[in-house]
N, C-alpha and C positions, 0 to 999 in steps of 0.2 A: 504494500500500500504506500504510495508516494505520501507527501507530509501533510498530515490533516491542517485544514483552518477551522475556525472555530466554530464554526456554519457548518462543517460537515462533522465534526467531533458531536456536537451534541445532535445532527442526524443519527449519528451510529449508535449515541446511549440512547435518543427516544426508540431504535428499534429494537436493542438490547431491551430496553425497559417492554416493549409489549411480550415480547419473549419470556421473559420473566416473569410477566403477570399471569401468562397464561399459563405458564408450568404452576405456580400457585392456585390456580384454581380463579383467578381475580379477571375474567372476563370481560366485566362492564371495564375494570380499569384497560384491559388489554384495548378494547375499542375505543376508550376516550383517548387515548394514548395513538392511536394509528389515527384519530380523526383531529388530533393538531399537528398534525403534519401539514406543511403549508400547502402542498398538492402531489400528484403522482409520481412527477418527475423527483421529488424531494425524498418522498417514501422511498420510490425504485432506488435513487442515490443509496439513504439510509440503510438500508437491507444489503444491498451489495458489497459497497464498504465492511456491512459487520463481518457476511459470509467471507470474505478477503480478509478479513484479519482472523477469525475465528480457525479459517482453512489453514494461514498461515502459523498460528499459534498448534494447532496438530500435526502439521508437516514437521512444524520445528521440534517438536517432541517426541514425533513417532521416525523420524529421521529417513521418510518417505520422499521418493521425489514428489511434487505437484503433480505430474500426469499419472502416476502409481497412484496415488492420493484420490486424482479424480475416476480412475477406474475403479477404483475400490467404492467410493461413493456412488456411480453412476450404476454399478453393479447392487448398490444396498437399495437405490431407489426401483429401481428394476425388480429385486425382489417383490419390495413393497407394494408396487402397485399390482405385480401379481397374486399375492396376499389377500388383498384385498374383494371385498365379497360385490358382485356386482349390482350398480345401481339401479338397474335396468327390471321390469318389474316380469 
């Protein structure tokens, strides 16, 4: 992640924070929290940034390269949605 400004810093903790609210159980706050986002371009910024730093912080720990990294996730979300029980009635 190239060097935050202050505008994009507190983008990535109000997405951290809906994250977090919603692992709590704190929903209304997880929604009040994604709806002060100034607009979609701001959100989409926010989330991406976290995902870039959050990726980064497990690459640097699991001593993975990035593309090992994203096969390995690309591979968990690929499970996931075939896990997944279909919506279709």
């Amino acid at each position: 992640m190239t060097a935050a400004t202050p505008a994009a810093a507190e983008l990535v903790q109000r997405a951290a924070g809906v994250i977090a609210a919603k692992h709590r159980g704190d929903l209304d706050g997880a929604e009040e929290l994604l709806a002060a986002f100034p607009g979609e371009r701001a959100r989409t910024l926010g989330f991406y940034l976290l995902a870039d730093l959050a990726l980064g912080l497990v690459r640097a720990g699991s001593g993975q390269s990035m593309d090992d990294l994203m096969r390995e996730l690309s591979l968990l979300v690929a499970a996931t949605a075939d896990d997944r029980p279909s919506e279709r009635p």
